[in-house]
Structure formats: structure tokens, C-alpha cells
N, C-alpha and C positions, 0 to 999 in steps of 0.2 A: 668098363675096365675091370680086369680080374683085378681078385682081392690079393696083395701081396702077406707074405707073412713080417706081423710085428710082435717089438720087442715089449713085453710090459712095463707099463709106465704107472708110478707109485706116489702118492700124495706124503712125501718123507716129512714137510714144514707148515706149518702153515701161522698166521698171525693178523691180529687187524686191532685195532686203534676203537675207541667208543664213539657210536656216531654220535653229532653232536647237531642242532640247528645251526645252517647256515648264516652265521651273523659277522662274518670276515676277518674270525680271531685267531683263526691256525689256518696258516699256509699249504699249500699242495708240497711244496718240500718237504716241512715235518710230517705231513700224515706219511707220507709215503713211506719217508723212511723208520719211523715209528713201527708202522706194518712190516714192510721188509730186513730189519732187526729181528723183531720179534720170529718170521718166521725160518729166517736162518737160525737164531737159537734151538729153536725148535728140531729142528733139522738135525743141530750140533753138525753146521757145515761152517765152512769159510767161502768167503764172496772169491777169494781165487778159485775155488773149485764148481762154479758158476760160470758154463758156457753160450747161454743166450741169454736174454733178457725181457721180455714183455711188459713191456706200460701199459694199460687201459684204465682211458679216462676220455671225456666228452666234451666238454668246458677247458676249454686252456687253448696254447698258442704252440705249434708244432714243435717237438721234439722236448715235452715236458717231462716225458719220460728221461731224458738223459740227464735230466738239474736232478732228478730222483735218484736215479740209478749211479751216477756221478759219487755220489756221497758212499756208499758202499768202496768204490773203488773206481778204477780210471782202466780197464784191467784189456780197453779197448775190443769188447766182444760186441755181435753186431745186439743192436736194442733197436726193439719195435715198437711201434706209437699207433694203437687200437684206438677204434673208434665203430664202436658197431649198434649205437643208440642204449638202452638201457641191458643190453646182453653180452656189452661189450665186456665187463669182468670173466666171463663164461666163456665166450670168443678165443680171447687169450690164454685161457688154460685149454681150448679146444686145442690151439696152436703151437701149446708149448708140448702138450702130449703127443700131436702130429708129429713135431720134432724130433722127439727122443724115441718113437714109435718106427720112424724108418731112418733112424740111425746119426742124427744132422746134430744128435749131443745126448750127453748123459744126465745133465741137470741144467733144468732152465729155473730159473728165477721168474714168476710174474706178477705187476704188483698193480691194483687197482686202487685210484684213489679219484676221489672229486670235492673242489670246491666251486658250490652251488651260491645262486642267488636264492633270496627269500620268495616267497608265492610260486605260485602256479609254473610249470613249464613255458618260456618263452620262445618266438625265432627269432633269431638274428640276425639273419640275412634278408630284408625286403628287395631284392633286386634281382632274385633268381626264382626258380621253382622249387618249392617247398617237396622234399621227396615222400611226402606224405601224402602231398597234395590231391592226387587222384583217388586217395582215398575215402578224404575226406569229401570228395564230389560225391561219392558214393553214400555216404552217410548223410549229406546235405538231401539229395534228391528221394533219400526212402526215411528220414527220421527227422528232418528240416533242423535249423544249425539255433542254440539257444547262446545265453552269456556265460551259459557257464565256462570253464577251462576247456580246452580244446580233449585233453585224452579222458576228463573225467565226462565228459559227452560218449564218446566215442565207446568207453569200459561202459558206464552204465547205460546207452543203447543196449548191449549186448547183453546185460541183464534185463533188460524188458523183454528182450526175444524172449528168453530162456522162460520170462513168468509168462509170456504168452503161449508159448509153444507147449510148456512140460507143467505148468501149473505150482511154480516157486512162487515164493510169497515173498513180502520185502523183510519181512522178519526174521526171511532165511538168510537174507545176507547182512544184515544187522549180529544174526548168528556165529559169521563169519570172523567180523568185524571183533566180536566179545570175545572171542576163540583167543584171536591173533593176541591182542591185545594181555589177556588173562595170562599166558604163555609167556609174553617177553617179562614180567615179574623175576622170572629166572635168569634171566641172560643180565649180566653184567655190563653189555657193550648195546644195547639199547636204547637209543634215542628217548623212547617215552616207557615207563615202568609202571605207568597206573592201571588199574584193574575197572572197570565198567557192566555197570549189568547190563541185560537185552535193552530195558526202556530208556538209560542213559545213550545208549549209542541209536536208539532207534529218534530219539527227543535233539541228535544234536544236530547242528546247522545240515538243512538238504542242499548240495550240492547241485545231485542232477537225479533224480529220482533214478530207483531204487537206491543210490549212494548218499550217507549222511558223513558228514565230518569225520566222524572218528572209523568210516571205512575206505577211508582214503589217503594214501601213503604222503606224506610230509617228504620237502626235498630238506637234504641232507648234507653234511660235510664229512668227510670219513676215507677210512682208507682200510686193504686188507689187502695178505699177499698168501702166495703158494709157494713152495718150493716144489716143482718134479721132479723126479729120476730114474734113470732105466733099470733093470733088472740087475743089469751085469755092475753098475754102481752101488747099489743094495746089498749084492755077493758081497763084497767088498769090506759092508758093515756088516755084520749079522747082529750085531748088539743092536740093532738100530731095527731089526724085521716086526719086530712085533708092532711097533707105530706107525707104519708104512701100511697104508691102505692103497690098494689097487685103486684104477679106476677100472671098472671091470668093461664097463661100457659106455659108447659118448656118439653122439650127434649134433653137427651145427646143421640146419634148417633152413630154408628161406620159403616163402611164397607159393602155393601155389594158385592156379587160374580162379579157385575156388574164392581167392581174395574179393573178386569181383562179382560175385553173383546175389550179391545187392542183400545179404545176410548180413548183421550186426554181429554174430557172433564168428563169421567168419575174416569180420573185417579187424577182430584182435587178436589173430593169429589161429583157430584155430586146428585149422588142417595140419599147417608146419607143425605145431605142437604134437600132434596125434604123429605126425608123421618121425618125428624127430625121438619118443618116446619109443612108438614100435621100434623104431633102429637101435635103440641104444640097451634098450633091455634084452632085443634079441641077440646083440652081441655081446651082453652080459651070460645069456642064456637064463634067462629068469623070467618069472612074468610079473602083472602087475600084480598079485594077489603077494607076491612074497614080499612085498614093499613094506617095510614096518615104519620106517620114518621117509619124510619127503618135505624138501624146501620145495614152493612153489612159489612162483613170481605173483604173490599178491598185490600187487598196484593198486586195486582196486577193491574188493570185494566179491564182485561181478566177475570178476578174472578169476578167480580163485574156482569159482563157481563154474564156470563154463571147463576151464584146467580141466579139474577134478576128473571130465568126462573125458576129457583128451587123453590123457595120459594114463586110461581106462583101470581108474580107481575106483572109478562107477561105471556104470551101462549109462550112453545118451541118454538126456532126460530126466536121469536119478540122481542128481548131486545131493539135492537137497534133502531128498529120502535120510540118504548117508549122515547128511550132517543134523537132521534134526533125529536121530537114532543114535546121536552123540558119537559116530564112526569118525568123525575126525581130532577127538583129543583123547587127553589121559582118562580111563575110568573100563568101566567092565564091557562096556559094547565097543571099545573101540576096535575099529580096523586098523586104519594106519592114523599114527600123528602127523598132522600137516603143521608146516612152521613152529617146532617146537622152542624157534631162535625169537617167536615174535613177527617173523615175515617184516615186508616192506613196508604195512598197515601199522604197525609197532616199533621196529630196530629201528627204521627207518631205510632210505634209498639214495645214499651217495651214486648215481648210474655207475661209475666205472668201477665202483668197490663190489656192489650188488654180489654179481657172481663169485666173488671170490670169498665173502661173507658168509654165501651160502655153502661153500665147498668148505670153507675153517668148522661152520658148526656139525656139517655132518660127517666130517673127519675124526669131530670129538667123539661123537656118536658110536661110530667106529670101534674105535680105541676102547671103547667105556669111560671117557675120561667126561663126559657131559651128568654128572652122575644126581644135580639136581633137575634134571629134565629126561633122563634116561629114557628110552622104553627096552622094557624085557625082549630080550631073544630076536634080536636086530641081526640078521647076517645081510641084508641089501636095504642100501639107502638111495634115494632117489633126487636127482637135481633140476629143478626147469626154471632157466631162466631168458624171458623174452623180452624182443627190445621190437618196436611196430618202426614198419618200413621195411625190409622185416628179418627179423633173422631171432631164431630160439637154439638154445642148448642146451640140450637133458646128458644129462651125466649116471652113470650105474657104479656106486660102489662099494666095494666088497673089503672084508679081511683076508689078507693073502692066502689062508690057510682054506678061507668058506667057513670058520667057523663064525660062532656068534657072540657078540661084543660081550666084553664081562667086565660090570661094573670094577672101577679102581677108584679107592677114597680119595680123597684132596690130598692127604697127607703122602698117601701110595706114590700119584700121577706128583708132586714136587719132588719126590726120592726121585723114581724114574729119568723125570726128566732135567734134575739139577740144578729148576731153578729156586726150589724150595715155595711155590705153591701150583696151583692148577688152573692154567691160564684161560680153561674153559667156564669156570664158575667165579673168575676173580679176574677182573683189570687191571694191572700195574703196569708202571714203565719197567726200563731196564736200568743198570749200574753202568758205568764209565768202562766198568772191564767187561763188564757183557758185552757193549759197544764194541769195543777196541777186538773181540775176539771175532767179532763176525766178521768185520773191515775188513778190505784188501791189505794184506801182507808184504805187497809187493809193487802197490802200484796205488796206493790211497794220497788223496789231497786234502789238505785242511783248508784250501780254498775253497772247495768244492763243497765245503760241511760246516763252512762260514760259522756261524750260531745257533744252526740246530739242534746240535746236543742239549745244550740251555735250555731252548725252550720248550723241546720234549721232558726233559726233567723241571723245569718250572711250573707244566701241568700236572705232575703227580708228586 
């Protein structure tokens, strides 16, 4: 199909909640609307000027989206209920740019939230075909099936290819593991905040070899949202240009045949990954070499590792080169910063918040508003977020201008943006009038908002 011409679509809001463990003490109502508060504030929009809606979330009973979206307003616009396994938060901002991209609206709202069970990934349904299923035959007949969890099998297969084939050591993704970790220190909205040396993370409980405990992402409770908008909605503010980051470039991914040909490292995505990376940077018009920061779906360790070569931050083969040359954090040989938010191994992985978690931190990035985690001379950020079965979304984004982020202090980015601190290096809730400003104007229920106010405000 020819390429038609679209409109640019801009990351105007963005907001998310602190992930927390799953232990069934905050509702998918408040996280959600916690997050989609926050990220209308941001925005300095009102939920009447909100023409579609995206919910993405995994866990829940259809049309959860609308008990979420409900509470903003009643304002009767259509709302979407994603579900695309752990890429679903990514999905729905693919979706919501698609929208506003050939013309179907000027601001979408989308908001990713999950509440998780404690342990390992479970299924739920025994009475059908698991749509993993043929994959895991694939993994059963070339790598035989152990107790461990089913995806941390499946992610640390895929790192024994890699020490097979390329010659990575297990200490390189222990490496990984101490990175992630070390990084979410900085993030305020971070599940786990402690710091670990190589031999702690290499000493803790083994999973599934090469993976030990602390390089494997914890399920989570949590929520994040976005607000997009089109060009001609932006005209509109010009007070509002300079915090509006494009999305310069995007790709949702699925499968290809390559799934099957009895590779471990193809059986967690990836070709889509490589494939979904090429597209979205060539429509950014950039390469991987201009990458200064990049969220990558580190689930695993192993994933991170194999990534790296996907989304050609490395040459096949050299991840590890990269990382043990100190190319993936702060310091003098770095290349690019990976997960400078902590990744999934750290913040932790609400699935339906994931992407959108990743899109809030490198938005800040952006802006220069992340100014404890910075990196110097950022003009292209990078997104990949994958969910198996399959489907990946790599996101490209840029400052409207193509210039290069420039740090703003805490004090600066709370002038700026009005709420008197910097929502990037600090967690708080909002005020009853910050509430009340974002609400529908015109069409809001206090039925529909029952007691959440409360007990968003009774956790901070």
C-alpha cells in the first residue's frame, strides 16, 4: 500500500503513578486515574478536549477501560480496551498516533494500568490453546522444558544461545542486571531503589541459568498515561511547543517465520524487534548510532542482551563487548544509556503500564526535565517495548525543533509547568483543584469517581 501523507503527532502529557508490588492494595481505578490526572496536568488540557481514549491493560474483565476513563468524564467518546501481552502500553500509543496521524482526532488520551498477582506469570485459561503454545514446543524439543517459570525459561534459553554462539559470559548479564538496578536509584517511581554489586547479583537465587534473581523483572501494580496530539492542536498552544516531543518515528511488529527455526534467541522476538527498530528509525530518518538514551524491554537480562543487537546498538554477536566496555551507562566510554528509568529488572512491569512508563521517562529526557539521570546532548531517544506471541513497538523520538535536550532544574521545570515541582525526579499526588481542572466540564459523574479521590490522596 502506498505511504499516505501524515499529520505529526506529539507527546504533549504524559504521567504515571509509583510502581508498587502486587499485594491488592490499590485498585485499577485509582492507579489509572492517578496516571491520567497527572498526565492531563501535564498537558494543561481538559478531558472535554479529549477525542478518543485507549485503555491498555492485561489482567482485568472487559471494558476496564471505561470504569478508568469514566472518572475523567462521561464525555461519550469511543474508548479502547488493548490487550497485546506485555506491549500492550506501546500498542495503544502506536494506536492512538495512528489516529491523530490520518486525521480520526486531535488528542487521544491513553492510559496503561495493571493489577497483578504475586509470582511468576500465570494462564488462566486451561481449556483452550495457549497462544504461546507452539512456541514453547519449539523450546521443549531443542532446550527440554525445566520448573522454572515458563518466560524466565524461555528469556534465559536465549542467553545460553548467545554465550554459545558469541562467547558472553554469565557475568555479562549479571552486568546487565547491576546496571538496571544501579540507575533506578534515580527514578522516584521505581518499584526497587537498591543498588547491588556484580557478586550480589551474580550470588542471588538462580532462576534459570544465566538468570539470577535480581536479573529478572518482578510483577508489578502500576499505571502510566500519555496524552497525544496533532500538529494543528499544538498551532493552537504555542506556549505549550517547547514540551511537546514528536514521536519522530514508530513501528508495531509481529512475527516473522523466523519464530520457528528452532533458535532460542529467535523465539523472544527477535527478528520483529530488528525489524520493528529498522522501520521506526528510518522513519525518524536517523540511525542507531544517534541513539543517546533508549528504554529497552528488559524482562530478563538475557533480553536486554540479545535487544541490544536487534535494534543495532551493537553489531550481532557484540552485546557484551559493549557492555562490559561500560557502553551502556553513565561514565566516559559510554555509548548510549540503556534504561536510565531502572527498566523492568528495577521499576518494575505492571504489563499494561510498561510502554507507557517507558514513553513518560523518555519524554522527560527530552525536555531536559530528567535532570538527575540526564545524558548530555540527547536529540533522539529510543523505545522498544515487546510483549511474546508476539507483537514489539519501537518508538523514535525527537524535539520538535531536532535540537538537543537542555537540562531545566527542578525549580525551572515546577515554574514551567505550574505545578511547583518536577514530576520527573519527584512523586506526588495532585490537589482537589488540580483534580477538578482536568475533569470533564461538561459531562463528569461523582458516581463514576465513587472514592477515588480519597484514596489517591490517602497514599500521599
Amino acid at each position: 500500500m502506498a505511504p499516505k501523507a501524515k499529520e505529526n503527532v506529539y507527546v504533549l502529557g504524559v504521567g504515571m503513578t509509583k510502581f508498587i508490588k502486587p499485594r491488592g492494595k490499590v485498585d485499577y481505578p485509582e492507579l489509572g486515574f492517578e496516571a491520567g490526572v497527572k498526565a492531563m496536568l501535564d498537558a494543561q488540557i481538559n478531558y472535554d478536549e479529549v477525542d478518543q481514549g485507549v485503555a491498555c491493560y492485561c489482567y482485568g474483565d472487559s471494558t476496564c477501560g471505561q470504569r478508568v476513563f469514566y472518572q475523567f468524564g462521561m464525555t461519550g467518546i469511543p474508548i479502547y480496551n488493548v490487550n497485546n501481552n506485555c506491549s500492550t502500553g506501546s500498542t495503544g500509543l502506536y494506536m492512538g498516533r495512528n489516529m491523530i496521524a490520518h486525521g480520526a482526532a486531535d488528542c487521544v488520551l491513553v492510559v496503561g494500568f495493571e493489577k497483578m498477582f504475586p509470582g511468576s506469570l500465570q494462564t488462566f485459561f486451561q481449556d483452550r490453546a495457549n497462544p504461546t503454545g507452539t512456541s514453547s514446543l519449539i523450546m521443549k524439543e531443542t532446550r527440554g522444558i525445566t520448573k522454572a517459570p515458563g518466560a524466565a525459561q524461555m528469556f534465559g534459553n536465549a542467553g545460553r544461545e548467545h554465550m554459545e554462539k558469541y562467547g558472553s559470559k554469565i557475568e555479562d548479564f549479571a552486568e546487565i542486571g547491576r546496571i538496571n538496578h544501579a540507575h533506578s536509584k534515580n527514578n522516584p517511581y521505581s518499584q526497587f531503589q537498591d543498588e547491588y554489586t556484580l557478586e550480589q547479583v551474580l550470588k542471588s537465587t538462580m532462576i534459570h541459568e544465566p538468570l539470577t534473581k535480581l536479573q529478572c523483572c518482578p510483577t508489578s501494580d502500576g499505571s502510566a498515561a500519555a496524552v497525544l496530539v496533532s500538529q494543528s492542536f499544538l498551532d493552537a498552544r504555542p506556549h505549550l511547543k517547547d514540551r511537546a516531543i514528536l514521536i519522530a518515528g514508530q513501528c508495531l511488529a509481529t512475527d516473522q517465520p523466523a519464530l520457528f527455526n528452532k533458535s532460542a534467541i529467535e523465539l523472544v522476538g527477535f527478528s520483529m524487534s530488528e525489524q520493528a527498530a529498522k522501520t521506526a528509525l528510518a522513519e525518524a530518518k536517523v540511525s542507531p548510532q544517534d541513539v543517546r538514551v533508549c528504554e529497552l524491554h528488559d524482562c530478563f537480562s538475557a533480553n536486554e542482551m540479545v535487544t541490544i543487537e536487534a535494534l543495532g546498538l551493537a553489531p550481532k554477536g557484540k552485546a557484551h563487548e559493549l557492555i562490559r566496555a561500560g557502553g551502556i551507562t553513565y561514565g566516559p566510554n559510554c555509548k548510549v544509556v540503556i534504561n536510565p528509568s531502572g527498566g523492568l529488572i528495577s521499576k518494575g512491569h505492571p504489563l499494561g503500564a510498561t510502554g507507557l512508563a517507558q514513553c513518560a521517562e523518555l519524554v522527560w529526557h527530552m525536555r531536559g526535565w530528567a535532570n538527575n539521570r540526564s545524558v548530555a546532548d540527547t536529540k533522539v531517544a529510543l523505545q522498544h517495548n515487546l510483549g511474546l506471541g508476539g507483537a514489539v513497538v519501537c518508538t523514535v523520538y525527537k524535539r520538535a525543533d531536532g535540537s538537543a535536550a537542555r537540562d531545566l532544574s527542578d525549580e525551572e521545570v515546577g515554574r514551567v509547568n505550574g505545578l511547583g515541582y518536577n514530576p520527573a525526579t519527584v512523586a506526588k499526588g495532585f490537589t482537589k483543584e488540580q483534580m477538578d481542572r482536568v475533569r470533564s466540564r461538561k459531562a463528569r459523574s461523582e458516581w463514576a469517581l465513587q472514592d477515588t479521590e480519597q484514596k489517591v490522596e490517602a497514599r500521599f
